[in-house]
N, C-alpha and C positions, 0 to 999 in steps of 0.2 A: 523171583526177585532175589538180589543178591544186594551184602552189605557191606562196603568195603570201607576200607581208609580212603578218604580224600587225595585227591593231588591238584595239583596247582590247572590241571587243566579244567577241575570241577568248576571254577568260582565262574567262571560266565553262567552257569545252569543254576547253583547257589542263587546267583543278586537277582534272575530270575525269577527266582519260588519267594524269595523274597521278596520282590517287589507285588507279587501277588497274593501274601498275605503280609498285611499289614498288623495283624497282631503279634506277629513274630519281630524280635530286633532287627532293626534296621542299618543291620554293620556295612562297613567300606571294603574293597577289595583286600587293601591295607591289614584290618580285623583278621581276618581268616589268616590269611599268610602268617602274619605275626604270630599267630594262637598255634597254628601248626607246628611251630617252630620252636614254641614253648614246651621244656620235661611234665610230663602228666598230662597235655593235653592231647587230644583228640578228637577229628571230624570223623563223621562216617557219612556216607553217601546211602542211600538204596538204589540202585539198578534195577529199571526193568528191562524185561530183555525179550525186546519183540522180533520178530524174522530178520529186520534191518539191522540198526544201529543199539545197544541200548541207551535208553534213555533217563536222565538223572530224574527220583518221581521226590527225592523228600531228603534233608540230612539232617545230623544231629551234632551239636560240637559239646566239649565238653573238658570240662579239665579238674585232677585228682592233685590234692595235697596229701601225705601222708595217707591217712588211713578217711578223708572227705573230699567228697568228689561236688562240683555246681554243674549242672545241663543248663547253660550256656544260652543258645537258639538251637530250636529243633522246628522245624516248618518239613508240609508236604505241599505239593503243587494242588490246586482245588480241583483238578480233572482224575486228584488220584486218592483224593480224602476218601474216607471212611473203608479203607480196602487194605487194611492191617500193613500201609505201607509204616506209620507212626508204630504201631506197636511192634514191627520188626525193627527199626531201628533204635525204639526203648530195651530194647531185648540186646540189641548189640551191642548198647552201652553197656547195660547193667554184665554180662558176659564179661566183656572186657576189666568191667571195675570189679569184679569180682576173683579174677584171676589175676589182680595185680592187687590184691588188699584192702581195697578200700570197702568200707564196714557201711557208711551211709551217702547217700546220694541227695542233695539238696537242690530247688528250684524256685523261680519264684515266678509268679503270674499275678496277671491282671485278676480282681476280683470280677468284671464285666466280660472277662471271658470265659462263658462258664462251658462251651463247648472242652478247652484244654484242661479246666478244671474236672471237669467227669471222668474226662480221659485219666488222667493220673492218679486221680481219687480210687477208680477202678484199675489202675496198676498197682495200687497199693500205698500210694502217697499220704501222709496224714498232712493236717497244716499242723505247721510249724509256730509258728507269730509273722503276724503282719506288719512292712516297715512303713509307716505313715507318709505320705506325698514322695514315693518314688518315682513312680512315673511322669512325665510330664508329657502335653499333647495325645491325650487329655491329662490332666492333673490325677494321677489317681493312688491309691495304696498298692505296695506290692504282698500279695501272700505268700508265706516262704514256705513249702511244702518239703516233707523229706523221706526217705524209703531208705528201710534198713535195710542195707545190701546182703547182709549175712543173712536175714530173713526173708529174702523174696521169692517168689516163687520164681520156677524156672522159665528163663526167657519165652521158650515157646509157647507158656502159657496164655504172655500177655497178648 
């Protein structure tokens, strides 16, 4: 597997994995581009890389102010969950936010999704506070989770 930066030819595989998991934001082609384009942010892709072609299994976007960073949408494709494709590209965030500064990493999730909750709880994530009727479709609270960058363990752990 390999992690790279996004380019504009990723976003067809993106709206893809997107559309096939619906707990992840449901951004426009528009989204990505603009974000790309933005100081401090950041997509990353994971690559698999089979005899053929490789192919896009999961990304992560993300963007750093100063010394705080938000993970944005991170989604994997469901033929390729649970196969450290998600904690390799939590590892290539935290890497990257790490060698440009930034100190904490902040997200927010669905309380009803507790498969992405475990996942981060087990990267190290604490809750933060919860912002009351973020979500909408369904109507629900967001949890704001954060991981001190200075203190996490090393990517490959995760």
């Amino acid at each position: 597997m390999q992690i790279r930066s996004f380019t504009e030819n990723d976003i067809a595989a993106i709206l893809a994995i997107q559309r096939q998991c619906p707990q992840a934001a449901q951004w426009k082609p528009q989204d990505y581009l603009e974000l790309a384009r933005e100081p401090g942010a950041v997509i990353l892709v994971a690559n698999l890389e089979p005899s053929n072609a490789p192919e896009v299994a999961g990304f992560a976007a993300f963007h750093q102010v100063l010394d705080e960073a938000e993970l944005r949408n991170l989604a994997v494709h469901p033929s390729h969950q649970r196969k450290g494709v998600a904690s390799a590209l939590l590892g290539g965030v935290i890497l990257r936010l790490q060698e440009s500064g930034a100190k904490t990493l902040y997200l927010e999730v669905r309380p009803s999704n507790q498969p992405a909750r475990a996942f981060y709880s087990a990267a190290g994530f604490r809750l933060d506070y919860t912002r009351p009727n973020y979500y909408r479709n369904p109507a629900e609270d967001a949890l704001v989770m954060a991981l001190e960058i200075s203190s996490a363990s090393h990517p490959s752990r995760l």
